[in-house]
LUMGU-898415 format. One record per residue: chain; x, y, z of N, C-alpha, C in turn. Coordinates in steps of 0.02 Angstrom, whole numbers, plus 50000, padded with zeros to 5 digits. Example, Ala and Ser with C-alpha at 12.3 -4.5 7.8 and 13.67 -1.06 7.14 Angstrom:
LUMGU-898415
<pt><mol>A</mol><n_X>50660</n_X><n_Y>49716</n_Y><n_Z>50390</n_Z><ca_X>50615</ca_X><ca_Y>49775</ca_Y><ca_Z>50390</ca_Z><c_X>50660</c_X><c_Y>49835</c_Y><c_Z>50390</c_Z></pt>
<pt><mol>A</mol><n_X>50642</n_X><n_Y>49888</n_Y><n_Z>50354</n_Z><ca_X>50684</ca_X><ca_Y>49947</ca_Y><ca_Z>50357</ca_Z><c_X>50645</c_X><c_Y>50002</c_Y><c_Z>50394</c_Z></pt>
***
This chain:
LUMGU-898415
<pt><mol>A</mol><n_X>49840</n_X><n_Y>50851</n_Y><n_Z>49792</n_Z><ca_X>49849</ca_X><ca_Y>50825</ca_Y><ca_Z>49725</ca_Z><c_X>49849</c_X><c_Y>50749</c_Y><c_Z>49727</c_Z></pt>
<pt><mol>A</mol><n_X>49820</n_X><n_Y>50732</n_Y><n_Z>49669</n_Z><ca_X>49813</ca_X><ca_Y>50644</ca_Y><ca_Z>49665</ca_Z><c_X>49872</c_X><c_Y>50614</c_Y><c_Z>49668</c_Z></pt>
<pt><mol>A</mol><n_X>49917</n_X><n_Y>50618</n_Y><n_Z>49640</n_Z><ca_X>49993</ca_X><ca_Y>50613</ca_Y><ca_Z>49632</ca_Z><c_X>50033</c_X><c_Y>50603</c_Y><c_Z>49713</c_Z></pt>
<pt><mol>A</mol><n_X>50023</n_X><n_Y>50657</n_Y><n_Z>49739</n_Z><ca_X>50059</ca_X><ca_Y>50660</ca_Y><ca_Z>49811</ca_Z><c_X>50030</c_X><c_Y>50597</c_Y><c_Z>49851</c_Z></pt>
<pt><mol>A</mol><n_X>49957</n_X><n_Y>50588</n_Y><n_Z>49853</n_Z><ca_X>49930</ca_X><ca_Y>50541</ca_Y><ca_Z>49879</ca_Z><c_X>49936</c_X><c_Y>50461</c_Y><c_Z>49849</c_Z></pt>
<pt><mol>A</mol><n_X>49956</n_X><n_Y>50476</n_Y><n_Z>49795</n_Z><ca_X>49970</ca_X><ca_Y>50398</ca_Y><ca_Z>49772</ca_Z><c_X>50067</c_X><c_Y>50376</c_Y><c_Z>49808</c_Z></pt>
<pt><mol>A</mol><n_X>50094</n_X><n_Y>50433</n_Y><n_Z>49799</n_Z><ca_X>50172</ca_X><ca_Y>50415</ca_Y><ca_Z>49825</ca_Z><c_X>50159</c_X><c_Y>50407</c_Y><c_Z>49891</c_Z></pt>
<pt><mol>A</mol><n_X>50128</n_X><n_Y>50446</n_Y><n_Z>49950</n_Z><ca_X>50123</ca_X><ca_Y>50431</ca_Y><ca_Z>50013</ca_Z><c_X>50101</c_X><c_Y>50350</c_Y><c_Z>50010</c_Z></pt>
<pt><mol>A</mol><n_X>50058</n_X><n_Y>50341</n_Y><n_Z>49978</n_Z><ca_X>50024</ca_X><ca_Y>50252</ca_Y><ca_Z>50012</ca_Z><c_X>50075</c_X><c_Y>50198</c_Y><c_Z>49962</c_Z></pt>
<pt><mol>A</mol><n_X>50097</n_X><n_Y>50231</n_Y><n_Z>49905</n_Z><ca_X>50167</ca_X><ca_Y>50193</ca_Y><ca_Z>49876</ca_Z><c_X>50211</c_X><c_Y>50145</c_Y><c_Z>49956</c_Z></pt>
<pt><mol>A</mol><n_X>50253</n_X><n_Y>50253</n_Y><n_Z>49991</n_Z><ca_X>50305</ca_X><ca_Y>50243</ca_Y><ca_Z>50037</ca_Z><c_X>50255</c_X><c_Y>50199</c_Y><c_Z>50087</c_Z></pt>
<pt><mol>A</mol><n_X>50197</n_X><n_Y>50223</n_Y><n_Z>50111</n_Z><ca_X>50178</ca_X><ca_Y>50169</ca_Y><ca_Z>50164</ca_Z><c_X>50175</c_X><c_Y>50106</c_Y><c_Z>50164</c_Z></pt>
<pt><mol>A</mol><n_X>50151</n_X><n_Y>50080</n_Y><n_Z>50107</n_Z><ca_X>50163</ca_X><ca_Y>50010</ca_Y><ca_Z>50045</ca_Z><c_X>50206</c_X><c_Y>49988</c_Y><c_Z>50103</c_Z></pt>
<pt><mol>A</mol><n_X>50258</n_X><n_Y>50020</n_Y><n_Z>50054</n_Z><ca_X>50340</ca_X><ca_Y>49969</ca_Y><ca_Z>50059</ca_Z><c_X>50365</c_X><c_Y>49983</c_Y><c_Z>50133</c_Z></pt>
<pt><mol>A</mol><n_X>50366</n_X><n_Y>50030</n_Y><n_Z>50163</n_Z><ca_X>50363</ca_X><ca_Y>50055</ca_Y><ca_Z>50253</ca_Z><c_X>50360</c_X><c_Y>49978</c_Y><c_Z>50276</c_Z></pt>
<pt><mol>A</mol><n_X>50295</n_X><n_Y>49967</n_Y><n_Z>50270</n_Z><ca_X>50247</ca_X><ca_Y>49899</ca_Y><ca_Z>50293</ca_Z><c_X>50271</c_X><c_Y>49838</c_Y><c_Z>50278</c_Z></pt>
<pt><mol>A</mol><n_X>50284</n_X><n_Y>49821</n_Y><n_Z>50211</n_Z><ca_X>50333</ca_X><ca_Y>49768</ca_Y><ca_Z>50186</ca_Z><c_X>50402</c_X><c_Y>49764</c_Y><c_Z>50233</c_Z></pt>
<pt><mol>A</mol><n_X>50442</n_X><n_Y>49814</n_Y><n_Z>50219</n_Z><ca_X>50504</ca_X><ca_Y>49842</ca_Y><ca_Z>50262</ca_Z><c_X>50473</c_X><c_Y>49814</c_Y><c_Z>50358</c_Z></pt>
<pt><mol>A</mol><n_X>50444</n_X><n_Y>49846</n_Y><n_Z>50363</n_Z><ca_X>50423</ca_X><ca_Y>49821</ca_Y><ca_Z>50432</ca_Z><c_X>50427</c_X><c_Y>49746</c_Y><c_Z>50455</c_Z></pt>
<pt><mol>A</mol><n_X>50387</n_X><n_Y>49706</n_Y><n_Z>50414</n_Z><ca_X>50363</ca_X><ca_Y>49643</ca_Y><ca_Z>50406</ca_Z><c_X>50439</c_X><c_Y>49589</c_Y><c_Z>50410</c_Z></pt>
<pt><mol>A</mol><n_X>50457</n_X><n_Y>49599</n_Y><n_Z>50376</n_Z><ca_X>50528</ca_X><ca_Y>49600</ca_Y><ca_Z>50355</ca_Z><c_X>50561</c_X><c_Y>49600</c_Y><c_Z>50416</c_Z></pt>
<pt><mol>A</mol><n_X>50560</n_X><n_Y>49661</n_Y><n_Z>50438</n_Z><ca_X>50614</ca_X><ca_Y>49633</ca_Y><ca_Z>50490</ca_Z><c_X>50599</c_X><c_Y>49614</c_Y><c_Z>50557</c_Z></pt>
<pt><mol>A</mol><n_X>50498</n_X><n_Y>49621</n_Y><n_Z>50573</n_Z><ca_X>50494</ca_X><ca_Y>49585</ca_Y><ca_Z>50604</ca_Z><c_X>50497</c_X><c_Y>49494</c_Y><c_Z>50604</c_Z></pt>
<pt><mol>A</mol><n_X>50504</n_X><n_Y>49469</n_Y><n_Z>50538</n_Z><ca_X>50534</ca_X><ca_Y>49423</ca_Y><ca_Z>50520</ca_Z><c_X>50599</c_X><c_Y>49389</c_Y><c_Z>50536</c_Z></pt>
<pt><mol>A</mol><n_X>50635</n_X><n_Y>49445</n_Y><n_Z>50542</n_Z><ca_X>50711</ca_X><ca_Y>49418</ca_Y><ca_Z>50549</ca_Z><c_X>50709</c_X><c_Y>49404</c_Y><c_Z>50627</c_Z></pt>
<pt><mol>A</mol><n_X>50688</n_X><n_Y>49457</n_Y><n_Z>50652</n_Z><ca_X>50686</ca_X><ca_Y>49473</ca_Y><ca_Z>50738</ca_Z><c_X>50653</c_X><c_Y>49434</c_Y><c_Z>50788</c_Z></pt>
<pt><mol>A</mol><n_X>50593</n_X><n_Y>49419</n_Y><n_Z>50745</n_Z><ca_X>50547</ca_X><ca_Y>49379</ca_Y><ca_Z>50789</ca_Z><c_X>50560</c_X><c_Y>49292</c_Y><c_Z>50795</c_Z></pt>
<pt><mol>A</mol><n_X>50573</n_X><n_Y>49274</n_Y><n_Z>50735</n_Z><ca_X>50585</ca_X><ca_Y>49219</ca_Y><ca_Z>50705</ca_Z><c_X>50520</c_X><c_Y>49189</c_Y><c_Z>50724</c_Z></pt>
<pt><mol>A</mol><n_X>50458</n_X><n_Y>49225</n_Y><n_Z>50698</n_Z><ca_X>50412</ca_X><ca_Y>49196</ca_Y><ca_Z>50713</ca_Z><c_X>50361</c_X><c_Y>49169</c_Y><c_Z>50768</c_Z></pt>
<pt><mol>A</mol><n_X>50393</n_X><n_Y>49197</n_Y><n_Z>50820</n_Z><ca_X>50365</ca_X><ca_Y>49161</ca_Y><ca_Z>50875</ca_Z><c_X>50322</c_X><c_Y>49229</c_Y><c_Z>50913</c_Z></pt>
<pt><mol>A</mol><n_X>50311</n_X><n_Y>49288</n_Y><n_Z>50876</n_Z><ca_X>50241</ca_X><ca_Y>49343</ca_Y><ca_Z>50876</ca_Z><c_X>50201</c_X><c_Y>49335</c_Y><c_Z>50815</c_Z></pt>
<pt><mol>A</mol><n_X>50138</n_X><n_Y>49364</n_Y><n_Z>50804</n_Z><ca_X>50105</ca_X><ca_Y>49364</ca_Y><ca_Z>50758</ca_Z><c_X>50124</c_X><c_Y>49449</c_Y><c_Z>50692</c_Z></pt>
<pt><mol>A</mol><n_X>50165</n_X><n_Y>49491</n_Y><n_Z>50745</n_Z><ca_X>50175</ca_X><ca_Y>49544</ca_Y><ca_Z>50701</ca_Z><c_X>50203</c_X><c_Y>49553</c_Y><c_Z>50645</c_Z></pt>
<pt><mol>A</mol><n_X>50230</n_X><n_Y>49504</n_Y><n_Z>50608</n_Z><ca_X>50245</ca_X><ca_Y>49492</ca_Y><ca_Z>50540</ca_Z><c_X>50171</c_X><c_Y>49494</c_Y><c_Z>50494</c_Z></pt>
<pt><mol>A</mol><n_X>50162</n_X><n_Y>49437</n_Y><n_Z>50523</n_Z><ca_X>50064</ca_X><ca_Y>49422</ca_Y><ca_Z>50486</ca_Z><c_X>50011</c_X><c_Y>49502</c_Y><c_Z>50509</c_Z></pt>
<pt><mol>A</mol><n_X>50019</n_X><n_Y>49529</n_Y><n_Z>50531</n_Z><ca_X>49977</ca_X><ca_Y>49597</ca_Y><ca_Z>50547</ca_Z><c_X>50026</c_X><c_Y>49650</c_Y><c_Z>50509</c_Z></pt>
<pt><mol>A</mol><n_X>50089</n_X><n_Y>49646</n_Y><n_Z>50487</n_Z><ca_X>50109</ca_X><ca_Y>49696</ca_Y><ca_Z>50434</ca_Z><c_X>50093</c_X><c_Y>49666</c_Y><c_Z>50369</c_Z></pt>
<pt><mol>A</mol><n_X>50078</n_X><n_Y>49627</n_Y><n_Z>50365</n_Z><ca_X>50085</ca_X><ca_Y>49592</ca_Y><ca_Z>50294</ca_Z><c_X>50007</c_X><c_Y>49613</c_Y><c_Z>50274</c_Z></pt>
<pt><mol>A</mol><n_X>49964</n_X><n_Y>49607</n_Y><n_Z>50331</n_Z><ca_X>49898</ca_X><ca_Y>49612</ca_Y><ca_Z>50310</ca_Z><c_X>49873</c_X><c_Y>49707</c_Y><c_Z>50328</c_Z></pt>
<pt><mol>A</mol><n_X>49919</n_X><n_Y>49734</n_Y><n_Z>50353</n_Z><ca_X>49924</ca_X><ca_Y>49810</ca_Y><ca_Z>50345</ca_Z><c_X>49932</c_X><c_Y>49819</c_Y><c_Z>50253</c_Z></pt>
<pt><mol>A</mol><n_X>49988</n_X><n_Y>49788</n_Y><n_Z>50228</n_Z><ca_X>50025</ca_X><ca_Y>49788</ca_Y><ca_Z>50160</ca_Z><c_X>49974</c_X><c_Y>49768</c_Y><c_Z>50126</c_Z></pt>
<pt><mol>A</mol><n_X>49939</n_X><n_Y>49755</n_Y><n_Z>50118</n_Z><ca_X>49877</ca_X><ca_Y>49707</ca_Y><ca_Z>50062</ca_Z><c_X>49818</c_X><c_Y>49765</c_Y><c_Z>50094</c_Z></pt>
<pt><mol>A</mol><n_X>49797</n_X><n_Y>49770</n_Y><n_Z>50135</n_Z><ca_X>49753</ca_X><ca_Y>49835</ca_Y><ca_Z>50149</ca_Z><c_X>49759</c_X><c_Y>49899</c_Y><c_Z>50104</c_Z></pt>
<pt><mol>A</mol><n_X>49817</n_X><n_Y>49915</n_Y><n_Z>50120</n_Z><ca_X>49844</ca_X><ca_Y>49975</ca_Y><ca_Z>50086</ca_Z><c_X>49850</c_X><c_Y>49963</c_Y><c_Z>50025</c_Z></pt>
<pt><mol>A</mol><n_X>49877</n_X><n_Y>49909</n_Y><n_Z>50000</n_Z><ca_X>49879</ca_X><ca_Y>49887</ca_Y><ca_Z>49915</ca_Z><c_X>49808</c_X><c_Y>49882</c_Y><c_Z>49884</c_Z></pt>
<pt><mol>A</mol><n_X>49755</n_X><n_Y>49877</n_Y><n_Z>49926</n_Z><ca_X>49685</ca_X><ca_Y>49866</ca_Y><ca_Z>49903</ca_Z><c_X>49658</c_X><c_Y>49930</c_Y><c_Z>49907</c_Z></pt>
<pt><mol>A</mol><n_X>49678</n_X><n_Y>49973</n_Y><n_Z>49960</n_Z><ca_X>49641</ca_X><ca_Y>50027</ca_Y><ca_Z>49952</ca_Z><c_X>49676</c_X><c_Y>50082</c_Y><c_Z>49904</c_Z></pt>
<pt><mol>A</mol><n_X>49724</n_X><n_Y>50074</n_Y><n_Z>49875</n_Z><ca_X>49755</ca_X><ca_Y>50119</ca_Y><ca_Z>49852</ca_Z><c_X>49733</c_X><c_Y>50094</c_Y><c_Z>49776</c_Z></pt>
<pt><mol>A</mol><n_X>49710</n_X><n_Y>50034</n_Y><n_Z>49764</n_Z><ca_X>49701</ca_X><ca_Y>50012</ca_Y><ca_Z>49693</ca_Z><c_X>49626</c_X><c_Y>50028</c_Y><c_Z>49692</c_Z></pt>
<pt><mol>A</mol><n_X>49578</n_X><n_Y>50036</n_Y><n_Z>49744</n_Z><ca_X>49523</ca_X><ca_Y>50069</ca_Y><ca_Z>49724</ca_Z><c_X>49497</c_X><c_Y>50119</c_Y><c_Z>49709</c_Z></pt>
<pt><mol>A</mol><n_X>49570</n_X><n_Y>50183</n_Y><n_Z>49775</n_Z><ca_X>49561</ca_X><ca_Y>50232</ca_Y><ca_Z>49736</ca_Z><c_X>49586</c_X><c_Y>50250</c_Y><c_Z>49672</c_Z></pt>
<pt><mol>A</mol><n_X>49625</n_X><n_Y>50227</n_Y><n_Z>49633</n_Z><ca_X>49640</ca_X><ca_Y>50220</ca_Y><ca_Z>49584</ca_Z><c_X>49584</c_X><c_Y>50214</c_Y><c_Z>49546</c_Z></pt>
<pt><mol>A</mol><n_X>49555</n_X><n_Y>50148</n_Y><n_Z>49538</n_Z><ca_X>49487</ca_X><ca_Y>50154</ca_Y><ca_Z>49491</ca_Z><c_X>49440</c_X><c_Y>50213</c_Y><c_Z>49512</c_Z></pt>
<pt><mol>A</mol><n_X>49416</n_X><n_Y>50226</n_Y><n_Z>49549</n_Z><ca_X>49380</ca_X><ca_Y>50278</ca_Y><ca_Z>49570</ca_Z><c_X>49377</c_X><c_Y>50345</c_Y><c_Z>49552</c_Z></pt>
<pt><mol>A</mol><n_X>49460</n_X><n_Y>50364</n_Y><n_Z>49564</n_Z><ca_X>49498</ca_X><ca_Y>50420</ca_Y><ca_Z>49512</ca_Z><c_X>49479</c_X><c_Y>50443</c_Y><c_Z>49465</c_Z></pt>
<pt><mol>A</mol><n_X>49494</n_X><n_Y>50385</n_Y><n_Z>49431</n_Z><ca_X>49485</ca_X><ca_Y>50371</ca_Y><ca_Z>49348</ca_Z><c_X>49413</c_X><c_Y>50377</c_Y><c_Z>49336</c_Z></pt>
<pt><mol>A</mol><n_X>49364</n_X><n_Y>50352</n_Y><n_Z>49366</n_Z><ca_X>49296</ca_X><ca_Y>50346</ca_Y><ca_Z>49351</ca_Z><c_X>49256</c_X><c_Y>50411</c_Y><c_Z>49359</c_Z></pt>
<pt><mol>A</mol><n_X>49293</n_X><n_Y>50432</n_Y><n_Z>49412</n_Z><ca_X>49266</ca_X><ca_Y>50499</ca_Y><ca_Z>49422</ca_Z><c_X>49298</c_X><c_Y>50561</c_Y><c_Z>49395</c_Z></pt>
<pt><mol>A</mol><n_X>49356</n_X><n_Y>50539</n_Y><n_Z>49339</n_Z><ca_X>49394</ca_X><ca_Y>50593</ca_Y><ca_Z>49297</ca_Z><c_X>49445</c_X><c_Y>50640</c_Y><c_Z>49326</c_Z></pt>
<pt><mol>A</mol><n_X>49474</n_X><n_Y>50628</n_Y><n_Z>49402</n_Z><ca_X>49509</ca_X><ca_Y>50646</ca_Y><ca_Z>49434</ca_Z><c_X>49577</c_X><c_Y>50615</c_Y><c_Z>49408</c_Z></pt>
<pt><mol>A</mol><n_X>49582</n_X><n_Y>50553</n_Y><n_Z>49369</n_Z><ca_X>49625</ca_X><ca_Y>50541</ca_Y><ca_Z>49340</ca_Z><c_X>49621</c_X><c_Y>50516</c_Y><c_Z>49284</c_Z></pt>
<pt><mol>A</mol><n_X>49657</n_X><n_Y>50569</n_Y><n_Z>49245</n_Z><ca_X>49633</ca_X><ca_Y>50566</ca_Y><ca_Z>49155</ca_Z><c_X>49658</c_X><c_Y>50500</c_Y><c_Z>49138</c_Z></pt>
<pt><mol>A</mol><n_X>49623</n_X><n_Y>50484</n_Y><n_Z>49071</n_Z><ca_X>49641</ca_X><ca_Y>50419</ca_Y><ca_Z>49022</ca_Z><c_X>49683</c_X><c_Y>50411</c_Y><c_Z>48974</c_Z></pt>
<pt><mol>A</mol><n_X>49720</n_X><n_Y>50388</n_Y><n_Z>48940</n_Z><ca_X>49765</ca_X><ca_Y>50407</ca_Y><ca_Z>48904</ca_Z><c_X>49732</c_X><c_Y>50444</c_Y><c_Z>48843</c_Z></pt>
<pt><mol>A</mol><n_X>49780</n_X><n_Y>50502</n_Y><n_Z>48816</n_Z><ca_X>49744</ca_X><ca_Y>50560</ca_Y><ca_Z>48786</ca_Z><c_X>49772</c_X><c_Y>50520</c_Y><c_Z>48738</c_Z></pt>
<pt><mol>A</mol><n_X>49748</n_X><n_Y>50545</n_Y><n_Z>48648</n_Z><ca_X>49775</ca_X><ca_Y>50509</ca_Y><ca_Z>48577</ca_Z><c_X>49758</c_X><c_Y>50468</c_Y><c_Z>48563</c_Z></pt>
***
């Protein structure tokens, strides 16, 4: 279902953010793994906004009815 798959890459989203984060606190910067979750987080935010249009284009996800 379209639905299930939009909440999975939602939780992975924020997983990734969450990650970033505390490799932030931990690292204090002196690895690059903050900057490789952050750019995991924008991956996933891009691909999840395309399938989104795509969805929609292909009628897998209706338009507002009324």
């Amino acid at each position: 279902n379209v639905k299930i798959v939009i909440i999975l890459f939602i939780i992975a989203i924020v997983g990734s953010l969450g990650s970033a984060l505390f490799y932030l606190m931990t690292d204090k910067g002196k690895t690059k793994r903050t900057v490789r979750a952050l750019a995991i987080r924008v991956g996933l935010s891009m691909t999840l906004f395309l399938m989104l249009m795509a969805g929609h284009y292909f009628g897998l996800i209706p338009g507002k009815v009324g």
